[in-house]
Structures are given as structure tokens and as C-alpha cells.
C-alpha positions as semicolon CSV with decimal commas, in nm:
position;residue;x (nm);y (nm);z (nm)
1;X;17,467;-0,711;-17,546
2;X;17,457;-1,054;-17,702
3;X;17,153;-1,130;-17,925
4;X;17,161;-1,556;-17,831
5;X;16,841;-1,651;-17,622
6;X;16,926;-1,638;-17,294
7;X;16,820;-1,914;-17,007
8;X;16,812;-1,930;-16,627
9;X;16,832;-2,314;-16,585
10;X;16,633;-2,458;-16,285
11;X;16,820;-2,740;-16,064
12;X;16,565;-3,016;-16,225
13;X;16,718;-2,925;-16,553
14;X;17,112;-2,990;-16,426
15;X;16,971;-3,322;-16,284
16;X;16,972;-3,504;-16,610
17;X;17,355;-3,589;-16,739
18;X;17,161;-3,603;-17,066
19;X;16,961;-3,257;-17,067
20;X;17,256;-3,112;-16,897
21;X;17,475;-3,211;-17,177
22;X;17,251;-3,120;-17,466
23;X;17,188;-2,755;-17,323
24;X;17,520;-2,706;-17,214
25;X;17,598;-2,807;-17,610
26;X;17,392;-2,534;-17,751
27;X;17,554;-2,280;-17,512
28;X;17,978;-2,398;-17,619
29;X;17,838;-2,338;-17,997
30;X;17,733;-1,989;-17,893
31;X;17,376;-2,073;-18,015
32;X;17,223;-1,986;-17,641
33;X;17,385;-1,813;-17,357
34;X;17,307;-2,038;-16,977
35;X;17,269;-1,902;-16,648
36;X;17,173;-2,058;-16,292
37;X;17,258;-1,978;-15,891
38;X;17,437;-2,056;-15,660
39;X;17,125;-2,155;-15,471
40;X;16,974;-2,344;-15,768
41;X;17,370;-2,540;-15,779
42;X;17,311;-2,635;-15,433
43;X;17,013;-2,786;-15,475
44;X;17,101;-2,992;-15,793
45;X;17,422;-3,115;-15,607
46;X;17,184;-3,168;-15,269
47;X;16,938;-3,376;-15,531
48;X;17,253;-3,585;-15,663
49;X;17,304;-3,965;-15,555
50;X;17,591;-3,975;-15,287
51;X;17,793;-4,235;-15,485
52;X;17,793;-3,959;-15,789
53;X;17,869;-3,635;-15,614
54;X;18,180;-3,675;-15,529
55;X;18,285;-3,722;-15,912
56;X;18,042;-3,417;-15,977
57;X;18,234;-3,195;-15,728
58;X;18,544;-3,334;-15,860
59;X;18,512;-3,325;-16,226
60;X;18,209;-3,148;-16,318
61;X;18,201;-2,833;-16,151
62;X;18,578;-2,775;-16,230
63;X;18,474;-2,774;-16,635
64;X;18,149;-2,592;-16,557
65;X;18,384;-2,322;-16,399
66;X;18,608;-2,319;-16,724
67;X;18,371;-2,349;-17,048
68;X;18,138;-2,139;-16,844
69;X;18,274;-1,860;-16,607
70;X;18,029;-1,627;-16,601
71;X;17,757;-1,922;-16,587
72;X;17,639;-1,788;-16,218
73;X;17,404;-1,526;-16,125
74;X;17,487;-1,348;-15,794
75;X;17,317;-1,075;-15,568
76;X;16,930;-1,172;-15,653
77;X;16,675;-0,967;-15,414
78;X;16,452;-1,186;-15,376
79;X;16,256;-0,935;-15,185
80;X;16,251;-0,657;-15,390
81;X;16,174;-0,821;-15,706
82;X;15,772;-0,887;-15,827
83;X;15,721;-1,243;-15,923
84;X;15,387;-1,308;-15,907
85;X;15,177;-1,574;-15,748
86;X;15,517;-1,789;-15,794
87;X;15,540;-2,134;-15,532
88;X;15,764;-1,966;-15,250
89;X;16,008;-2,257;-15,285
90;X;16,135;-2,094;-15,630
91;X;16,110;-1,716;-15,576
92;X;16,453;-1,728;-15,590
93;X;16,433;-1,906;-15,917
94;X;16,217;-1,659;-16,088
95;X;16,372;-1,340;-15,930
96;X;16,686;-1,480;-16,081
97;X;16,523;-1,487;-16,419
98;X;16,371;-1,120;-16,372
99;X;16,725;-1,035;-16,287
100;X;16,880;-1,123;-16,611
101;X;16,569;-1,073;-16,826
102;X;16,451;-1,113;-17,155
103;X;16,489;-1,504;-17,109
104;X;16,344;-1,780;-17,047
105;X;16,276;-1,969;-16,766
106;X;16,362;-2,306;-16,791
107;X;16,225;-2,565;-16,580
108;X;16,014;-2,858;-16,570
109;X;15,799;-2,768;-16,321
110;X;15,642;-2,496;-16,482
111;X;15,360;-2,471;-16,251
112;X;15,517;-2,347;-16,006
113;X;15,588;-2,017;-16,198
114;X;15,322;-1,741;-16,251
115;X;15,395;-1,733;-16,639
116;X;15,146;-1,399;-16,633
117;X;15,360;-1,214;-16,411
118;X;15,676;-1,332;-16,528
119;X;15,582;-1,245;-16,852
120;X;15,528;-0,865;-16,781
121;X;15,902;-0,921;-16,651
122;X;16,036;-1,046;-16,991
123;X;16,079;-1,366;-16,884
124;X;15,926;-1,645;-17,044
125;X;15,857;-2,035;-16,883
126;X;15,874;-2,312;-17,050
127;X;16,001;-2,702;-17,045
128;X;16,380;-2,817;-17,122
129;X;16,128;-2,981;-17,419
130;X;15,972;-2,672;-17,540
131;X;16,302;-2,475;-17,496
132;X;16,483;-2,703;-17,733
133;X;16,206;-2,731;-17,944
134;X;16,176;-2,373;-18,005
135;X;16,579;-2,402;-18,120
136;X;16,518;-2,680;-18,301
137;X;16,182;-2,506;-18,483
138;X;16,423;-2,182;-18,584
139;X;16,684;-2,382;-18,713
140;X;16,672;-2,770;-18,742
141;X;17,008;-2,809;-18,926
142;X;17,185;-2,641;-18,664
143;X;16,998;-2,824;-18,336
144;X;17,075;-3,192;-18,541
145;X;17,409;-3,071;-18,564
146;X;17,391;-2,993;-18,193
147;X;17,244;-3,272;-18,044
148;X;17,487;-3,491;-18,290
149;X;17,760;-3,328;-18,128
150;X;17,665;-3,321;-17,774
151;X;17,619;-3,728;-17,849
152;X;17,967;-3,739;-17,943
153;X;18,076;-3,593;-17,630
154;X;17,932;-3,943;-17,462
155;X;18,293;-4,098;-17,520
156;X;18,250;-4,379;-17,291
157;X;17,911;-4,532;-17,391
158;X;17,924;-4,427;-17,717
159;X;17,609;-4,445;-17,833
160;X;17,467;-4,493;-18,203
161;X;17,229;-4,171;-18,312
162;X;16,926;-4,412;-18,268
163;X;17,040;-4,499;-17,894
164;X;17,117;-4,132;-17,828
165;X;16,745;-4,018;-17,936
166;X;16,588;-4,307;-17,737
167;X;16,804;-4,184;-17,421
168;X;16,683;-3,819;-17,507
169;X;16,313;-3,950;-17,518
170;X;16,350;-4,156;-17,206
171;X;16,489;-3,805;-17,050
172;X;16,084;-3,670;-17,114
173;X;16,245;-3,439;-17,430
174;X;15,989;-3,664;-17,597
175;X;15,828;-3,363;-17,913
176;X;16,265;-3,252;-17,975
177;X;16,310;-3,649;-18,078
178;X;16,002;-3,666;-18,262
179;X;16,155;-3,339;-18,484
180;X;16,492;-3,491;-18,456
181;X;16,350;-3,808;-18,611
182;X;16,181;-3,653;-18,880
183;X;16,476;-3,439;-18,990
184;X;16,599;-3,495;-19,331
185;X;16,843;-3,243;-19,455
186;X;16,812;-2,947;-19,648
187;X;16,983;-2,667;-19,719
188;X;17,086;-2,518;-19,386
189;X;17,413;-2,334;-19,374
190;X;17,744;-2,504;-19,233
191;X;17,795;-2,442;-18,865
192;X;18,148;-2,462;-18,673
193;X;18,088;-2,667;-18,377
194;X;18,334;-2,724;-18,135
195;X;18,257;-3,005;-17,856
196;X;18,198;-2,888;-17,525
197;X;18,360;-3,128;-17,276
198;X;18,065;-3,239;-17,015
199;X;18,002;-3,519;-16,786
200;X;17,684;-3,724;-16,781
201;X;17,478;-4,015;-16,645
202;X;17,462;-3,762;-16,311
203;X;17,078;-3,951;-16,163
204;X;16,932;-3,739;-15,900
205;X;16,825;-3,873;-15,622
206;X;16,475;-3,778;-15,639
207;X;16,495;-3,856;-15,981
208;X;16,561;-4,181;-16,091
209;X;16,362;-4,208;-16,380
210;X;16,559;-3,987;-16,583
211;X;16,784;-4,231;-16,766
212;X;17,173;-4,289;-16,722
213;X;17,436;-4,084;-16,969
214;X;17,825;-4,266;-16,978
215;X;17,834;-4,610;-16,854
């Protein structure tokens, strides 16, 4: 069994073409290993803006398939598995996370998770913020190296490392930039990254706040 941190993504976490990017980052360098549903896919694609779906479907999905095969989680009982005083819109989220436990839980609604009972399931619940934080806290050379990485993968707006971090902050992963802006480096080991190929600037539709990725 692999000994990365595992996480069950929520669908507000795919939203962002900028969170979704960063994460997925961390998971093609074998630093974390990602998981979500079918049912939580659905709903990010159901959340999407109709003008950027059809590129989603098109181009998206088809890499997501390829870097990531084993990305999806199937046969969740929902039923059968003890979540808690979890909101009954994301039992399904929770069992999922039960179902491939110890992880975490990532999500930004965190309050709609009982954390207590999750907890006695191995399953922790926390933010896309504190997730990366916690990387970034056990091993800030390799997270800059990252998040410098998954910025390179932004081919058509290109942005500078200052434009990136302000695009991460205006994406709410507001404590990771404050850490990423404080960085100075040390003596971390070398890491070999290789860049994942993903697509952002995705703006849900109930959503959009969240900041544009490739212009």
C-alpha cells in the first residue's frame, strides 16, 4: 500500500482551474495520491459554466482519464457506511472517504462533515488551504517546487510567480501564499518533477468568484 497522503476531493475543489491544477500537481509528482466519484464528477461538471463544459468534456476529462486512471472511486454504500451527523447532501461524499480511508477529506465546506465521526473512520476534513498547507508545512522545498511547476503548466497566460500567487490567493488558498511568500530556500533535497498536463480557468457556475486560470 502506498505511504503518500491520500485525498477524496469534493466537487467544490475540481471547480477551481487553479486548485484543480495545483492538487492535481502534487498527485503527477507522486507526493499525494487523489480520489473523487463519479457522483462528486457530475456535480462539478453540473456546477461548470455551459460555454466551458464542452471543452471540459472534451479535453479535460480525456487527460484526467490518462494521468489518473484509477482517480475514481466506485461501489460506495452509502447506506451501510456510519458518517455521522454529516449534511445528507454529501453522505455520499464522506462514505466515499470512509471507503478509502486513512485520508483526508477535502472540501471547502467543511461544515457539512461531522469531523468527530469521520475521525473515528480515519478520515480527516479539512480545506484545499489547510490540505496544502499541511504539504507545504512537511516539506516547503518540495510544495515551492510544486506549485512552481503546476504554474508552468499555465502555458497560455503565462503568468510571472508573483501573478501566479496572487491568482492562488484570489482562489481563498490565502495561509499556502502567505508560506509560499515567505519561502526562502534552504537545504531541501532535489526533487524530479515532471509536469502534469491540466486545463484551467474552468469558473463554476455557482462560483464565480474563484478567479480565471489560462486566458
Amino acid at each position: 500500500m502506498s505511504s503518500r497522503p491520500r485525498a477524496l476531493l469534493d466537487a467544490d475543489v475540481l471547480y477551481s482551474g487553479q486548485i484543480r491544477n495545483l492538487v492535481l500537481q502534487f498527485a503527477d509528482q507522486e507526493v499525494i495520491s487523489v480520489s473523487w466519484t463519479e457522483a462528486i464528477e457530475r456535480e462539478w461538471l453540473r456546477n461548470m459554466l455551459p460555454r466551458t463544459l464542452d471543452r471540459i468534456r472534451a479535453h479535460t476529462l480525456p487527460l484526467l482519464r490518462k494521468h489518473f486512471p484509477d482517480v475514481l472511486v466506485r461501489d460506495v454504500d452509502q447506506k451501510k457506511t456510519e458518517v455521522g451527523r454529516t449534511d445528507a447532501k454529501d453522505v455520499h461524499v464522506a462514505s466515499a472517504a470512509v471507503k478509502i480511508a486513512p485520508c483526508t477529506l477535502v472540501s471547502w465546506n467543511v461544515k457539512h462533515f461531522d469531523a468527530q465521526a469521520l475521525q473515528k473512520r480515519d478520515v480527516s476534513v479539512a480545506t484545499p488551504d489547510e490540505f496544502l498547507c499541511g504539504l507545504f508545512d512537511a516539506n516547503p522545498g518540495l510544495t515551492v517546487d510544486v506549485a512552481k511547476r503546476a504554474a508552468a503548466n499555465l502555458t497560455k497566460s503565462a503568468p510571472t510567480w508573483d501573478a501566479y500567487l496572487e491568482a492562488l490567493s484570489n482562489n481563498r488558498l490565502k495561509r499556502l501564499v502567505e508560506r509560499l511568500r515567505r519561502y526562502r530556500p534552504g537545504d531541501e533535497d532535489d526533487t524530479n518533477l515532471v509536469s502534469t498536463v491540466t486545463e484551467a480557468g474552468d469558473v463554476p457556475q455557482s462560483d464565480r468568484t474563484t478567479g480565471r486560470g489560462k486566458k
